[in-house]
Wavefront OBJ file of the C-alpha trace (Angstrom):
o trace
v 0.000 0.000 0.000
v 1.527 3.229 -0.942
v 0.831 7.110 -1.079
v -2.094 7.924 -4.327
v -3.521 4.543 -4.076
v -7.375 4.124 -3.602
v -8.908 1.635 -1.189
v -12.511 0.357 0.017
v -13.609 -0.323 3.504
v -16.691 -0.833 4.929
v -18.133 2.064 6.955
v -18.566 0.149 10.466
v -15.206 -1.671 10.466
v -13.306 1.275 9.454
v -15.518 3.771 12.369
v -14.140 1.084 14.784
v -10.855 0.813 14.055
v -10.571 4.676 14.448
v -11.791 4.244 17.756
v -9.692 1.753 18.490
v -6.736 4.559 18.245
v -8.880 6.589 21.412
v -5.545 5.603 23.531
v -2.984 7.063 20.822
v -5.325 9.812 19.799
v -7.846 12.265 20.888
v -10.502 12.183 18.303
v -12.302 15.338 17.243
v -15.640 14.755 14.609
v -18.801 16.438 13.805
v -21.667 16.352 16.166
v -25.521 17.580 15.858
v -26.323 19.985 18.920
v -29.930 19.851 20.123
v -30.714 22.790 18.242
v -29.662 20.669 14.950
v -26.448 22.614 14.371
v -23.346 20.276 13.978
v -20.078 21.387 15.819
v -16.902 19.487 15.468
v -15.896 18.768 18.953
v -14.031 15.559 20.641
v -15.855 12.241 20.207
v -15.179 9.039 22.483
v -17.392 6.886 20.444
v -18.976 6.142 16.668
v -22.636 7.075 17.706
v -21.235 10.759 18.817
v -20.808 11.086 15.122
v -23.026 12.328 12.446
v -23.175 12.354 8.962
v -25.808 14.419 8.862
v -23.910 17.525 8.232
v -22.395 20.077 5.377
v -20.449 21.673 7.519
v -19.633 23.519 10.700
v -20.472 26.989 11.272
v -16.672 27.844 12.411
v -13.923 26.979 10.221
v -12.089 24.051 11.771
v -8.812 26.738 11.899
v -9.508 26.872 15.401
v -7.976 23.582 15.801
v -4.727 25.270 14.559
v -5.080 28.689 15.841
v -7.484 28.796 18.643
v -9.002 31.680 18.913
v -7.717 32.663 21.939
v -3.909 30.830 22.690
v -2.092 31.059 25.782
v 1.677 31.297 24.468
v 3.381 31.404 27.818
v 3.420 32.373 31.343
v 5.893 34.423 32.916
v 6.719 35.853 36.419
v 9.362 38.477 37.694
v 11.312 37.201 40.778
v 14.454 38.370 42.676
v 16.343 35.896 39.977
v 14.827 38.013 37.219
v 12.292 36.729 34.854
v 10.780 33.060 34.754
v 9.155 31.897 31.267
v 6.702 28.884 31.720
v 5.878 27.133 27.647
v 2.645 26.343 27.019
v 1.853 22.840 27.663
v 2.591 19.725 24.759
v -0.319 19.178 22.689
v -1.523 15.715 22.303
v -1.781 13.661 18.608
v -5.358 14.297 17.277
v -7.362 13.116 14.573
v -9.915 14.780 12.810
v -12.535 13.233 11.136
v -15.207 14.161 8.454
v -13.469 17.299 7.745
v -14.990 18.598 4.404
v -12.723 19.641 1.451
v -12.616 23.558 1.882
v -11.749 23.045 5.083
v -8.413 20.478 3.829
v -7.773 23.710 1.582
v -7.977 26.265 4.606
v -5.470 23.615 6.124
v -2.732 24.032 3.163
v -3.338 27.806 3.090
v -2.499 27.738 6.628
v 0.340 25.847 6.699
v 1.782 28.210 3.822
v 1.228 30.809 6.272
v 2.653 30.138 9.371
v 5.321 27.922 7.393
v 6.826 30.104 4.995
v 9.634 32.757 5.570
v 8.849 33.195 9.654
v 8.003 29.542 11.131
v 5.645 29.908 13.677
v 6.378 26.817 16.062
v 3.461 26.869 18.115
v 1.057 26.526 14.874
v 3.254 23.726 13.823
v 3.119 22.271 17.259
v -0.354 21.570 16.630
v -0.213 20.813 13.004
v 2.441 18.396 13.198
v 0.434 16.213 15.551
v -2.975 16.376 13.478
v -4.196 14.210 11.301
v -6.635 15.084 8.517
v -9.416 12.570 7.505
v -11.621 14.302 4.883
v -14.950 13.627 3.981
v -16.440 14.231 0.349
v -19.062 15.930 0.090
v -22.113 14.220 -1.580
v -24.810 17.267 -0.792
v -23.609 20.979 -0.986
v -25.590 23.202 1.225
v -27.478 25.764 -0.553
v -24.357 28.357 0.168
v -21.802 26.023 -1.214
v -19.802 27.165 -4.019
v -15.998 25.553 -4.062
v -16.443 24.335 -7.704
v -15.922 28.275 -7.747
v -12.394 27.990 -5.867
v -11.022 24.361 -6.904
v -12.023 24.302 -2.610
v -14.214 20.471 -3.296
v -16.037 19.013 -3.281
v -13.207 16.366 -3.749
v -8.983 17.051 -3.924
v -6.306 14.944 -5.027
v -3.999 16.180 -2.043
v -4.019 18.115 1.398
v -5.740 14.871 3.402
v -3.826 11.899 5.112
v -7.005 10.193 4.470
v -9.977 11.326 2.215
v -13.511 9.199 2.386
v -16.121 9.076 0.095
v -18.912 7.550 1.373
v -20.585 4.833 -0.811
v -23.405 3.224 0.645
v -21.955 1.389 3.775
v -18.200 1.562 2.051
v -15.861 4.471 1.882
v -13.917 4.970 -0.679
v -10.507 5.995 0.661
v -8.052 8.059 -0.990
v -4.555 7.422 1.152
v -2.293 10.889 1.200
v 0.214 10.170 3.861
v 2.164 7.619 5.413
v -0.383 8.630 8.682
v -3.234 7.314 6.406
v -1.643 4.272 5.657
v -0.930 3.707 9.381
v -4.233 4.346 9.780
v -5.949 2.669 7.189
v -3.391 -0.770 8.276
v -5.880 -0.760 11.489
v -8.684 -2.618 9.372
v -9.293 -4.594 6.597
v -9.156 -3.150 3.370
v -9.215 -4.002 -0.433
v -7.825 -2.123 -4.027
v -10.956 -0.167 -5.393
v -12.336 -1.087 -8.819
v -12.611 1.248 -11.496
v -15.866 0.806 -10.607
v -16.415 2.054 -7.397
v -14.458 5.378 -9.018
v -16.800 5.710 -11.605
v -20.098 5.597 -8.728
v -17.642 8.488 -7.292
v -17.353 10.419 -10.468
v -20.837 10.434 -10.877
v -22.015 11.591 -6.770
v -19.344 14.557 -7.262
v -20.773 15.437 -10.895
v -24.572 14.975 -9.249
v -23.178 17.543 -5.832
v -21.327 20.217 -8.571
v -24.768 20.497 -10.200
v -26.719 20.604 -7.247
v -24.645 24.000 -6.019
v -26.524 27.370 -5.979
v -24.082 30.426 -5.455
v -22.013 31.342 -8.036
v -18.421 32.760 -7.495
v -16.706 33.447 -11.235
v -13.596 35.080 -10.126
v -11.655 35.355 -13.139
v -13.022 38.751 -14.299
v -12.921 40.205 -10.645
v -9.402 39.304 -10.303
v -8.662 41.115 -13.451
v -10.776 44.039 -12.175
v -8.790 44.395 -9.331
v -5.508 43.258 -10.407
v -6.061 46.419 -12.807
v -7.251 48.642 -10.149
v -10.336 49.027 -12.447
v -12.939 48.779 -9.845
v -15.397 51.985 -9.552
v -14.908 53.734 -5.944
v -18.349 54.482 -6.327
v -18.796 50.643 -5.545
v -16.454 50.867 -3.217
v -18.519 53.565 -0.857
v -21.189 51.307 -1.333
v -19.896 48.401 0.060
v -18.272 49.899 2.870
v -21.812 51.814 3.783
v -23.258 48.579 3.870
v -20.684 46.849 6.139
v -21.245 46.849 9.985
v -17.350 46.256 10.403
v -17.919 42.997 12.932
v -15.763 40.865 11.667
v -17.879 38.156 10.893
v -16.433 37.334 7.755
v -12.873 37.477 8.555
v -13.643 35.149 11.651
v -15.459 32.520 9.599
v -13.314 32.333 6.284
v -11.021 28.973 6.707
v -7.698 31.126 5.100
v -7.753 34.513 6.971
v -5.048 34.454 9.316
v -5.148 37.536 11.404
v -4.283 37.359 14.964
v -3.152 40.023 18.003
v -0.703 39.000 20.481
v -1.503 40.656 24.254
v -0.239 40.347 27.731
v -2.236 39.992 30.715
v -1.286 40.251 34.560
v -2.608 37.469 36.860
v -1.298 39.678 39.976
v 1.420 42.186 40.485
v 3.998 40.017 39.119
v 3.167 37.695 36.772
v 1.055 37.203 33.556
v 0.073 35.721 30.558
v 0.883 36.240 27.138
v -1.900 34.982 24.991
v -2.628 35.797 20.906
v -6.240 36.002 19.476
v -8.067 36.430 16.586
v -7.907 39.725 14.892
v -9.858 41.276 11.660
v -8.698 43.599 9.326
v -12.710 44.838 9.466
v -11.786 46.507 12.891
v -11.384 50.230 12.613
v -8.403 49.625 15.125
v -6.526 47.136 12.943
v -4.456 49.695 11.132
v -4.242 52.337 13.791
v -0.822 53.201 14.251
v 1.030 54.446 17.766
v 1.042 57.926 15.819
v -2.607 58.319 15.716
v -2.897 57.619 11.790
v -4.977 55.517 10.488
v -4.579 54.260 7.051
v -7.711 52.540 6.703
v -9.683 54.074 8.963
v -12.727 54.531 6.611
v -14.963 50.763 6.328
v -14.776 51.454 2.532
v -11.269 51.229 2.635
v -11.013 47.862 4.783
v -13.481 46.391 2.745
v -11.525 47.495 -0.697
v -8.598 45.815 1.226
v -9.945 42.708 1.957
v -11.249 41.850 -1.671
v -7.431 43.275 -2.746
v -6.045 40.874 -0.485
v -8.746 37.673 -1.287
v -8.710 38.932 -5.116
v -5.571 40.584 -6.823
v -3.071 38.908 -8.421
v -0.634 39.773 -6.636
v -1.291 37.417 -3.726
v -3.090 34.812 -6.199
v 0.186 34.401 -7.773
v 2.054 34.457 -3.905
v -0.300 32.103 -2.536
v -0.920 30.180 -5.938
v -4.731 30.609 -5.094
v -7.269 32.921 -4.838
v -7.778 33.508 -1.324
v -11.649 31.925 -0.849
v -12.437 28.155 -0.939
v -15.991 28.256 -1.632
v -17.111 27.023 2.223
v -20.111 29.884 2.144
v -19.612 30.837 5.236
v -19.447 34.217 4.776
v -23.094 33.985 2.980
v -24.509 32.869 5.910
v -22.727 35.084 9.072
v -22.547 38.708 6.965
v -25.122 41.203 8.507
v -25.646 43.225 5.314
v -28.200 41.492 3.561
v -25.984 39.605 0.981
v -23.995 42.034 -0.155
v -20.512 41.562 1.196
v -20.126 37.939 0.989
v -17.510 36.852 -1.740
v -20.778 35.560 -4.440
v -22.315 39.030 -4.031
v -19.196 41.109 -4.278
v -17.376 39.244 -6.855
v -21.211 39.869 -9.187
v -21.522 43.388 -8.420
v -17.798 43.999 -9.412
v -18.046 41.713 -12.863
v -21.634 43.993 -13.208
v -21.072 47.638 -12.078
v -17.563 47.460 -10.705
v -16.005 48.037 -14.583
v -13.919 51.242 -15.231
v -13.082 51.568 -18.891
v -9.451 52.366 -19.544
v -8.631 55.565 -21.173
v -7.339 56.011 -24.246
v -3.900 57.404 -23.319
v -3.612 54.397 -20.800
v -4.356 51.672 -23.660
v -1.553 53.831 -25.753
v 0.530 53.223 -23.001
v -0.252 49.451 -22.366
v 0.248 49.043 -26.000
v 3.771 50.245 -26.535
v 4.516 47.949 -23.782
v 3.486 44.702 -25.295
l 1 2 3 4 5 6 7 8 9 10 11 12 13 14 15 16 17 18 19 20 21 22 23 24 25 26 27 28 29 30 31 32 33 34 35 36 37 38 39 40 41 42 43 44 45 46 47 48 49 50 51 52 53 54 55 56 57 58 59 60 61 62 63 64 65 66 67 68 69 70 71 72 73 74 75 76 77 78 79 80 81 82 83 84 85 86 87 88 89 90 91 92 93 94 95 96 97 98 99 100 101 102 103 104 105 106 107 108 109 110 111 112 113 114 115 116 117 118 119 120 121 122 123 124 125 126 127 128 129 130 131 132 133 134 135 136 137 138 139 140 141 142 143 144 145 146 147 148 149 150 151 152 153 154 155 156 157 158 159 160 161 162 163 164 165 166 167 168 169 170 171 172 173 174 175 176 177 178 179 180 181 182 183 184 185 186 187 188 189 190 191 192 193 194 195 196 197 198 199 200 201 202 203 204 205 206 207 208 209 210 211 212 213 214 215 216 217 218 219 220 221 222 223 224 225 226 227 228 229 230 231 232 233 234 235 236 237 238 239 240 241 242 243 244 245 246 247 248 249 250 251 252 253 254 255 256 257 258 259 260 261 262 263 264 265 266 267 268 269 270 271 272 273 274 275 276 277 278 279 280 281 282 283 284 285 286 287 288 289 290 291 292 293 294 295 296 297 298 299 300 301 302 303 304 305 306 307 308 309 310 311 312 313 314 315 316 317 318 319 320 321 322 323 324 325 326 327 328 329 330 331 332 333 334 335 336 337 338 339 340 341 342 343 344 345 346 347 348 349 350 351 352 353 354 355 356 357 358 359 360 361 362 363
């Protein structure tokens, strides 16, 4: 059994040879809360679980970044200063994680993993293991055809299910999904059982409502070509809560505060941040670059949008989870569907004549 190879399993044997891992690893899955809402939150046996489920309301991020992180302690002493670490986290698994979220993952570990290594994400992320799940019904917000988010990837996952009947279909990415997988019995998949794949992830791309074509906003704002007009009328519209920011599996935007326990000692902790605060920007000076909401909001479609961090991040920065559709206050008009239409449809600023002279003796 290698890396790429495709497997079957039956549903039950594979559920309990999961939880046969309990002592190894703590298992984290999606549950249905008496309201009906699922959360993904630790599970100590199969009937915890539910498949039930599109996704959770959060982003699962927060199993990388929690939103609120103690860092260290510290305490001042006649010996001077005394730094307590965080304590070692402890191998996890989760399980049913849905394919936007797999992307959020790699955007992540891009992130904290590129020039500055940030060793407490990696802490976490080094001790995770991903087990997607395919998704064979889109909620009616779903739109990662839109993103190349799902609802099925070829990579990102040490294990990726597909759920056929009583069988999964398991893609193997890692050496942890082999080691994994080696827990229960499991045979080569036919071409087959690929095709009855093919043909639930055709059936969920047609089933998807929202539509996100981002080509021609990414050229619009590439190009800087977007009307201010629009502009002042998204930023009107925006309440500046954050909601967006908070929910969207590849924003990364954290604070990093100190807090005194008594007169000398403390915690330093790091949280989630938004760059829809008014305060994000505001400098020691008293300047505020983007202290306007239109401007915040032009920067966040800049940063999700141009290609400039497209081509950085070799992605647009959205994976289709429609999260946003669902949290933002303004009456669908700021989530990334709604924005990327009205740009495509009333965003467009011809270029003048003297700058297509210009772009011309360039080419």
């Amino acid at each position: 059994m290698k890396v790429g190879e495709k497997r079957i399993v039956d549903r039950k044997e594979f559920l309990d040879a999961l939880f046969s891992l309990e002592n190894q690893y703590e298992i984290i899955g999606p549950q249905k809360l008496p309201d009906g809402d699922v959360t993904f939150d630790r599970v100590s046996t199969s009937n915890q679980l539910t498949f039930d489920y599109v996704n959770d309301y959060e982003p699962l991020k927060r199993f990388l970044t929690p939103t609120r992180e103690e860092l260290f302690r510290f305490s001042n002493g006649k010996n001077g200063t005394r730094v307590q670490p965080s304590q070692p986290i402890k191998p996890f698994i989760l399980f049913g994680v849905r394919s936007c979220d797999v992307q959020g993952f790699a955007h992540q570990d891009a992130f904290f993993g590129g020039r500055y290594v940030d060793n407490y994400y990696w802490a976490r992320r080094n001790k995770m293991v991903v087990i997607s799940l395919a998704c064979n019904e889109p909620n009616d917000t779903c739109f990662c055809i839109c993103c190349n988010g799902g609802p099925w990837l070829d990579s990102g996952f040490d294990l990726q299910l597909t759920a056929l009947g009583n069988r999964f279909l398991v893609d193997i990415g890692s050496q942890k999904g082999i080691d994994i997988l080696n827990q229960t019995h499991h045979t080569l998949a036919t071409e087959g059982d690929e095709e009855q794949r093919q043909e639930l992830m055709q059936s969920c791309d047609e089933k998807m409502v929202p539509t996100a074509y981002l080509a021609k906003a990414i050229i619009q704002i590439t190009n800087d070509r977007v009307k201010e007009e629009l502009w002042e009328k998204l930023g009107a519209q925006c309440f500046s809560c954050g909601g967006c920011t908070h929910v969207c599996p590849l924003c990364t935007c954290y604070d990093v505060q100190d807090t005194m326990t008594d007169e000398k000692a403390g915690v330093r902790f790091r949280c989630w941040d938004s760059c829809q605060y008014s305060g994000f920007t505001h400098e020691a000076s008293g300047h505020n670059p983007r202290g306007k909401t239109k401007e915040r909001v032009k920067r966040r479609f800049y940063h999700k949008l141009s290609y400039a961090y497209v081509k950085t991040d070799g992605h647009p920065g959205c994976v289709g989870c429609g999260r946003c559709i669902t949290v933002c206050e303004a009456f669908g008009q700021l989530d990334m569907p709604a924005v990327v239409k009205q740009i495509r449809r009333e965003g467009h600023v011809e270029k003048s004549a003297e700058n297509s002279n210009v772009a011309g003796k360039g080419e």
